[in-house]
C-alpha positions as CSV (number, residue, x, y, z in Angstrom):
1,X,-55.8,62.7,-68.5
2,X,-55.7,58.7,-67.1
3,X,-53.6,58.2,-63.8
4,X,-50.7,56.2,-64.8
5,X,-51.4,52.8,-63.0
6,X,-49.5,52.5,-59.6
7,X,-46.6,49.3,-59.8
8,X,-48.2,46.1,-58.4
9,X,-45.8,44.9,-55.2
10,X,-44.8,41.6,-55.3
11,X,-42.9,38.8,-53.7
12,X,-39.7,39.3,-55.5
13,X,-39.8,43.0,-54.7
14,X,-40.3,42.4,-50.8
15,X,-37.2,39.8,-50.8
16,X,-34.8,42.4,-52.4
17,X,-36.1,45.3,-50.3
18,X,-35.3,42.9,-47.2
19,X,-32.0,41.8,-48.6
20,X,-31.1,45.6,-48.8
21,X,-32.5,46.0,-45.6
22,X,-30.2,43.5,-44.0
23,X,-27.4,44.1,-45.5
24,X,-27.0,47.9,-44.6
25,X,-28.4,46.7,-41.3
26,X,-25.3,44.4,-40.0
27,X,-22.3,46.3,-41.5
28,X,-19.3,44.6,-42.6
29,X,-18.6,41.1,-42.9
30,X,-15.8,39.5,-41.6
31,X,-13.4,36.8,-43.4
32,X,-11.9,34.3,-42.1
33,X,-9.0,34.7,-39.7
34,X,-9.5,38.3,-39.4
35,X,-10.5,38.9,-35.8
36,X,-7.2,39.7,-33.7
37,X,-6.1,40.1,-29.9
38,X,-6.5,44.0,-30.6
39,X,-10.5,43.5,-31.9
40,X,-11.0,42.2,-28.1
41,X,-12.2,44.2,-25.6
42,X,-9.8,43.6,-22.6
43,X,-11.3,41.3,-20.1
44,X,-13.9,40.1,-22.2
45,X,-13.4,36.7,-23.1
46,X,-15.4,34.4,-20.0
47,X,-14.9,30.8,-18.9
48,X,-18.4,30.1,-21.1
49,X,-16.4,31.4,-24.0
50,X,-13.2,29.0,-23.8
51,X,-14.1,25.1,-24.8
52,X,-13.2,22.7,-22.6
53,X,-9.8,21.0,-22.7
54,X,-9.4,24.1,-25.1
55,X,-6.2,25.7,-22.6
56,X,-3.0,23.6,-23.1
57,X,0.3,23.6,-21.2
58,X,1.3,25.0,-24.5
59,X,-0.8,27.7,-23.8
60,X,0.5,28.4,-20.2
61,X,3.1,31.2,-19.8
62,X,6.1,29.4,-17.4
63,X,5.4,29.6,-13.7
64,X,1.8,31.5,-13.7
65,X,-0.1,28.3,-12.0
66,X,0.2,29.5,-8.6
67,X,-1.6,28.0,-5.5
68,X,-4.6,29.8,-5.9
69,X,-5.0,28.0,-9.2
70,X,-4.4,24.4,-8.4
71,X,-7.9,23.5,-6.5
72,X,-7.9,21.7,-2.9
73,X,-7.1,18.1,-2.8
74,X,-6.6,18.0,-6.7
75,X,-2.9,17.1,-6.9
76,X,-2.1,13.7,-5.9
77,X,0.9,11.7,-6.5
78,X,0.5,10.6,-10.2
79,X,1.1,14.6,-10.5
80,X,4.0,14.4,-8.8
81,X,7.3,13.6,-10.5
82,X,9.3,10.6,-8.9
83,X,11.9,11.9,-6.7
84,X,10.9,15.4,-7.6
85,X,9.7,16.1,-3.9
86,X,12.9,17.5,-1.8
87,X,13.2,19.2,2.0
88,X,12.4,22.5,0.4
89,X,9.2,21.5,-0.6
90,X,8.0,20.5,2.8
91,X,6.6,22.4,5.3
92,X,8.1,22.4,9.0
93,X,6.1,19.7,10.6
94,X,4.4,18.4,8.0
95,X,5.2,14.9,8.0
96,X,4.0,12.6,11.1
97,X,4.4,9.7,11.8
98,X,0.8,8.7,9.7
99,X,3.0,9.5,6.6
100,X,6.2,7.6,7.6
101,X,5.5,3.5,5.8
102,X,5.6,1.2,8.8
103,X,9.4,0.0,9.2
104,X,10.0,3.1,6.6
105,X,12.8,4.5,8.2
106,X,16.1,3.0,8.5
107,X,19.4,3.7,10.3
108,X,20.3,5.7,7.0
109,X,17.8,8.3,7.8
110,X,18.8,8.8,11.0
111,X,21.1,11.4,11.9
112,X,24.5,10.9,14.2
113,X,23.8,11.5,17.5
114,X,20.2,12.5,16.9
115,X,18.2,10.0,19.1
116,X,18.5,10.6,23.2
117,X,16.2,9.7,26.0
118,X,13.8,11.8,25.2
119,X,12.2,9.3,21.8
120,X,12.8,6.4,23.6
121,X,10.0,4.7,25.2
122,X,10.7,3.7,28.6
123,X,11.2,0.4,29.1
124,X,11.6,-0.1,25.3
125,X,14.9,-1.3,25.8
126,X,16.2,-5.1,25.8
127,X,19.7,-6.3,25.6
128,X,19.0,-7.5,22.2
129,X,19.5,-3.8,21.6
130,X,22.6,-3.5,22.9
131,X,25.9,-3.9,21.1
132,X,27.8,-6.8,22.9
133,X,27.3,-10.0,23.7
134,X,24.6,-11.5,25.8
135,X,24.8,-15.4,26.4
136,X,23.3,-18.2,29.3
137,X,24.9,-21.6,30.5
138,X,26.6,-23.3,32.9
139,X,29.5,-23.4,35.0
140,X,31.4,-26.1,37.3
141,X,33.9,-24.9,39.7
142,X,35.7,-26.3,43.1
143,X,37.9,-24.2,45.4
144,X,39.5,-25.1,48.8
145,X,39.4,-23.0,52.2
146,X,40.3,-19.3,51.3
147,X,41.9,-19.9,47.9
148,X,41.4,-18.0,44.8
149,X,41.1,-19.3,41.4
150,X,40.5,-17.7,37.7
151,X,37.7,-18.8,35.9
152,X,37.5,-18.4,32.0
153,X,34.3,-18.5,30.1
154,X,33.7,-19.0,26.7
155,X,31.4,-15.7,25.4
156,X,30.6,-15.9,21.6
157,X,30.6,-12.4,20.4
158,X,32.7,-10.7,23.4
159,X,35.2,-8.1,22.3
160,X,38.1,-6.8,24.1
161,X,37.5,-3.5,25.6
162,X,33.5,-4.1,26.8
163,X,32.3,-3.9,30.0
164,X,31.2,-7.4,31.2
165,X,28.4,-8.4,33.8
166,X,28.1,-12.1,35.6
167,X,24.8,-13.4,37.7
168,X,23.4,-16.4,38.3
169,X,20.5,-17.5,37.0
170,X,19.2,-20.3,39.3
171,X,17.5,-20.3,42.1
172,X,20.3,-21.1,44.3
173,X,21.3,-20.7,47.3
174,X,24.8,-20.3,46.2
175,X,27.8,-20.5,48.7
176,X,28.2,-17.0,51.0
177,X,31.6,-17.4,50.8
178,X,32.0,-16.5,47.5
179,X,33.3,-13.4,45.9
180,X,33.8,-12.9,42.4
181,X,36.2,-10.4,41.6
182,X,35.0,-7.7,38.2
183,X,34.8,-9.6,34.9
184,X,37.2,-8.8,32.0
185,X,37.3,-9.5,28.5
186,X,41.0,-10.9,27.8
187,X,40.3,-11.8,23.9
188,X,37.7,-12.4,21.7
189,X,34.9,-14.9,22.9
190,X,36.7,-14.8,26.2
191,X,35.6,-13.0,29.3
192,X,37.8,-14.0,32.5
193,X,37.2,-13.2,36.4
194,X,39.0,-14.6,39.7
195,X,36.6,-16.6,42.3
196,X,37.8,-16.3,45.3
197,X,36.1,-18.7,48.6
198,X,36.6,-16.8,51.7
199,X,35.1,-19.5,53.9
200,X,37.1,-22.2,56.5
201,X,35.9,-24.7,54.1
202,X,36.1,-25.9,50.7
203,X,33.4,-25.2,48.3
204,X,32.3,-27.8,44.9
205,X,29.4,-26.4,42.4
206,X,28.6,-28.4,39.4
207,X,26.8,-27.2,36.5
208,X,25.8,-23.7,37.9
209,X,23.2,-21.9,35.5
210,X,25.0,-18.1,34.8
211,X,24.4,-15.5,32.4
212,X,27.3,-13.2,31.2
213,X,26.4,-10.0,29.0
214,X,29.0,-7.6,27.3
215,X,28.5,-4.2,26.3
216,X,30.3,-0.9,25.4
């Protein structure tokens, strides 16, 4: 009896063998939009498997960016919503004087009675600074032996109710005899004193240069 021939293997035999092969190899196939949160392993999707810009603020549940999140340095003012930053949101001491604008600060950010001694630099003072008046000129004046006479002067800016102060300003000398009694403000603009010549003789001073300041 003749052996029956044995089957010749060719190429289209190997392909479907290897198609067979792979397809009982892989298992399922998945279609399209099948693979849900449950499918997911939890803790298993990685920073390589998220595209960039991929994470919107859609995507953010409200109030999970916490510090720890946000890195150093990486929000700076066009992050920051106009007038969005109050007191709460800044720390105690946190702003010097290398984040106050020069001439930032106004008398409207000042408190009542919130300046003493103590942030004043000494010697920092002027009478510009002062409320009241502060004004230079000269005065003429004649008086006989132990009389008395009131002198009015013309202040701009005086008010009633300031303390006043009176010197001269040139190098003098300037009679002995002469007292000058405690200035007053009588009325606007006006500041009066008496001048009173206690010598045996009669005093005449022309254009004496004084200074009278108000204050109070």
């Amino acid at each position: 009896m003749l052996a029956r021939p044995h089957p010749r293997l060719t190429f289209a035999n190997v392909c479907s063998f290897l198609a067979l092969l792979i397809a009982l190899g892989t298992g399922s196939a998945y279609a399209a939009n099948t693979v849900f949160s449950t499918d997911i392993v939890d803790g298993q999707v990685k920073a390589p498997d998220i595209d960039t810009n991929a994470v919107t603020t859609a995507k953010l549940r409200n109030g999970n960016v916490n510090t720890v999140d946000i890195a150093d340095d990486a929000v700076d003012g066009s992050k920051i919503l106009d007038s969005s930053v109050g007191a709460a949101d800044l720390g105690s001491g946190s702003v010097g004087s290398s984040e106050i604008q020069t001439d930032g600060v106004g008398a409207s950010e000042i408190s009542d009675n919130s300046i003493d001694g103590g942030e004043i630099i000494d010697n920092s003072l002027t009478a510009s600074d002062i409320h009241g008046a502060d004004r230079t000129g000269h005065i003429s004046y004649g008086l006989g032996a132990n009389a008395c006479s009131t002198l009015s002067l013309s202040v701009s800016g005086a008010q009633v109710g300031e303390v006043s102060a009176f010197s001269f300003t040139g190098s003098g000398p300037f009679d002995k005899d002469l007292q000058i009694t405690p200035l007053s403000v009588t009325s606007a603009g006006t500041v009066k004193a008496n001048f009173c010549n206690l010598g045996s003789s009669s005093i005449s001073v022309t254009d004496a240069p004084v200074r009278v300041m108000t204050f109070g």
